[in-house]
C-alpha positions, -999 to 999 in steps of 0.1 A, spaced: 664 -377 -522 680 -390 -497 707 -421 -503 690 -450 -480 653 -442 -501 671 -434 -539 686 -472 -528 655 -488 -521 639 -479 -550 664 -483 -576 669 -518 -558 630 -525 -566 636 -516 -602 665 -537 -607 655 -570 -587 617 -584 -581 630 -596 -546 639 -563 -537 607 -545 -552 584 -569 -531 600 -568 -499 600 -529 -506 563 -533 -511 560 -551 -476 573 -521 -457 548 -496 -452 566 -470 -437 591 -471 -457 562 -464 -486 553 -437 -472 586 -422 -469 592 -419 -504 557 -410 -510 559 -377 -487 596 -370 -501 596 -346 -524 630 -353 -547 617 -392 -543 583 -385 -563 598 -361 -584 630 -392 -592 600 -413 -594 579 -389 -619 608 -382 -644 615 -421 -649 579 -427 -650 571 -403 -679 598 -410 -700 586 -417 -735 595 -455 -731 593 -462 -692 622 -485 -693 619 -494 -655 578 -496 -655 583 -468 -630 548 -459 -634 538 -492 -624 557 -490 -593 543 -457 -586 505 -478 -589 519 -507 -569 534 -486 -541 501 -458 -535 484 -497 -531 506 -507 -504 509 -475 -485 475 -481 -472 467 -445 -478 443 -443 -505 410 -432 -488 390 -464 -482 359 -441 -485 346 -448 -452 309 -446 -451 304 -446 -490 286 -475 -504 311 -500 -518 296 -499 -550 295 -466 -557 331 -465 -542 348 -492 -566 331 -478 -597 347 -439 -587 380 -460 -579 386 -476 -611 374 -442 -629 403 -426 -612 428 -450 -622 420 -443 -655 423 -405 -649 457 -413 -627 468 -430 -657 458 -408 -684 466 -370 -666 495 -384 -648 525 -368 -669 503 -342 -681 494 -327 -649 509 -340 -620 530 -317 -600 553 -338 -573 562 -304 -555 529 -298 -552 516 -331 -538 523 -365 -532 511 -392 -556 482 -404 -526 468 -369 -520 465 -358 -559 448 -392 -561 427 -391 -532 420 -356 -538 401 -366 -573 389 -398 -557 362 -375 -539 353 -361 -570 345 -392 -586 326 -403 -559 302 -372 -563 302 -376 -599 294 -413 -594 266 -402 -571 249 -377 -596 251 -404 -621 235 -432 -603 205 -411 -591 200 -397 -628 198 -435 -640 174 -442 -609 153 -413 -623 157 -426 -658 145 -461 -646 116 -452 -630 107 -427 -652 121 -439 -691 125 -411 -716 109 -423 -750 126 -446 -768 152 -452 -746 150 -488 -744 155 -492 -782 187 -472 -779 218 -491 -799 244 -497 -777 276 -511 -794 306 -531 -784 336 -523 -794 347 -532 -833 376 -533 -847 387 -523 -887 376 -555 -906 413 -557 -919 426 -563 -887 400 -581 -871 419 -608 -851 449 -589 -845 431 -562 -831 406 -584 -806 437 -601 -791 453 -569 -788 425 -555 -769 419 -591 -749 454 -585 -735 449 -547 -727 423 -557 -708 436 -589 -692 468 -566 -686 450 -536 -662 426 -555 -635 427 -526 -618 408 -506 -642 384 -530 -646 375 -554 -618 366 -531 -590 337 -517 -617 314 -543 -603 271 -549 -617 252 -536 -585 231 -562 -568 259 -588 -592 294 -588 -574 305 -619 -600 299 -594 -630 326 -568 -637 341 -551 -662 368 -571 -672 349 -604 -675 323 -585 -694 349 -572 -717 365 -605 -723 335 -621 -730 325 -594 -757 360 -597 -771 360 -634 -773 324 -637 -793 334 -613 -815 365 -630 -824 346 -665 -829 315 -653 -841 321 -617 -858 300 -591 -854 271 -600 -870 264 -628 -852 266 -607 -818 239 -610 -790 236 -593 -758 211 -618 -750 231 -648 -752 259 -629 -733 234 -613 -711 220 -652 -698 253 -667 -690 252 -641 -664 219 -646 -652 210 -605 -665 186 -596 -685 198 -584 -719 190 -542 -713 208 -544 -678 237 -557 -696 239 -531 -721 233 -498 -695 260 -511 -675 287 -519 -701 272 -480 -722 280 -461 -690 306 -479 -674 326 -503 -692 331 -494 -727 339 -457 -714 367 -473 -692 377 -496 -725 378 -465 -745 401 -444 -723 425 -470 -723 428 -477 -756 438 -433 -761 465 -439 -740 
């Protein structure tokens, strides 16, 4: 790694000034992204056990303000948000695991399962289409549960999760309701977390929650089954 771009990005780790005037220079982004001993500086510091320097949160920041995660061009936004947030959670969870930084820059491993999402995304929302038009048996009176914590920890466990959620938007906010831009997961989640914490469990309603929305109750519950709680739950293995 060569001195100038070890410099700049120690100098982001040490002082917010420098970190966000880093962030405002694209090229220089992109320099460290395509160097090889930069990523693989980067990588090490990111996947030590502790993370003392948040590297992998510069890592996050810095693929966001290269401009060169693929926009998606022609995809429908929708389906394009909900595969984008999906692979954050698969950048986030595979990152140390499986990255290689001789291999690949952090942008094309990223975009590179970004396409793959997309398709999957696809498959998905056609099978639902299917599913609506034509409903298996019973599948409207399937349960569909939000998440519960241990009775002995009950509080400490919904603020826990309120501030895992509050703490990632990018996982959460680009997972938008189709047809309902103002619903997405991270307001949904909140919401869920707050009831429960007020009201407990048993005095739960996706109808109540459902109506502040404008939603009906079932519309509510597919999206937060197939999107939001399986975004919640990969999180919280991390």
């Amino acid at each position: 790694m060569c001195n100038d771009l070890r410099s700049l990005i120690q100098a982001a780790f040490n002082d917010p000034i420098e970190k966000s005037r880093l962030l405002q220079q694209r090229q220089k982004l992109q320099e460290i992204i395509n160097d090889i001993p930069s990523r693989q500086w980067l990588f090490e510091q990111a996947c030590e056990p502790d993370d003392p320097h948040q590297a992998k949160t510069l890592i996050i920041t810095m693929m966001t303000s290269s401009r060169l995660i693929w926009c998606g061009d022609k995809i429908s936004p929708d389906i394009y948000s909900e595969a984008l947030s999906r692979t954050w959670v698969w950048f986030l969870e595979d990152f140390c695991q499986r990255y290689n930084p001789e291999k690949a820059s952090f942008v094309t491993w990223f975009n590179q399962k970004l396409r793959w999402m997309i398709l999957d995304v696809i498959r998905e929302r056609a099978k639902e289409e299917k599913n609506r038009l034509h409903p298996l048996d019973g599948e409207d009176g399937e349960k569909i549960y939000p998440p519960c914590p241990h009775p002995d920890r009950w509080e400490q466990t919904i603020e826990e999760w309120l501030n895992l959620v509050q703490n990632n938007p990018h996982l959460f906010k680009s997972c938008q309701m189709q047809q309902y831009s103002h619903v997405n997961c991270q307001v949904v989640l909140m919401q869920i977390l707050l009831v429960l914490r007020d009201s407990g469990s048993e005095n739960f309603s996706w109808d109540t929650i459902a109506q502040q929305y404008g939603l009906e109750a079932l519309s509510l519950k597919r999206f937060c089954r197939t999107r939001c709680f399986r975004i919640f739950k990969q999180l919280l293995a991390e």
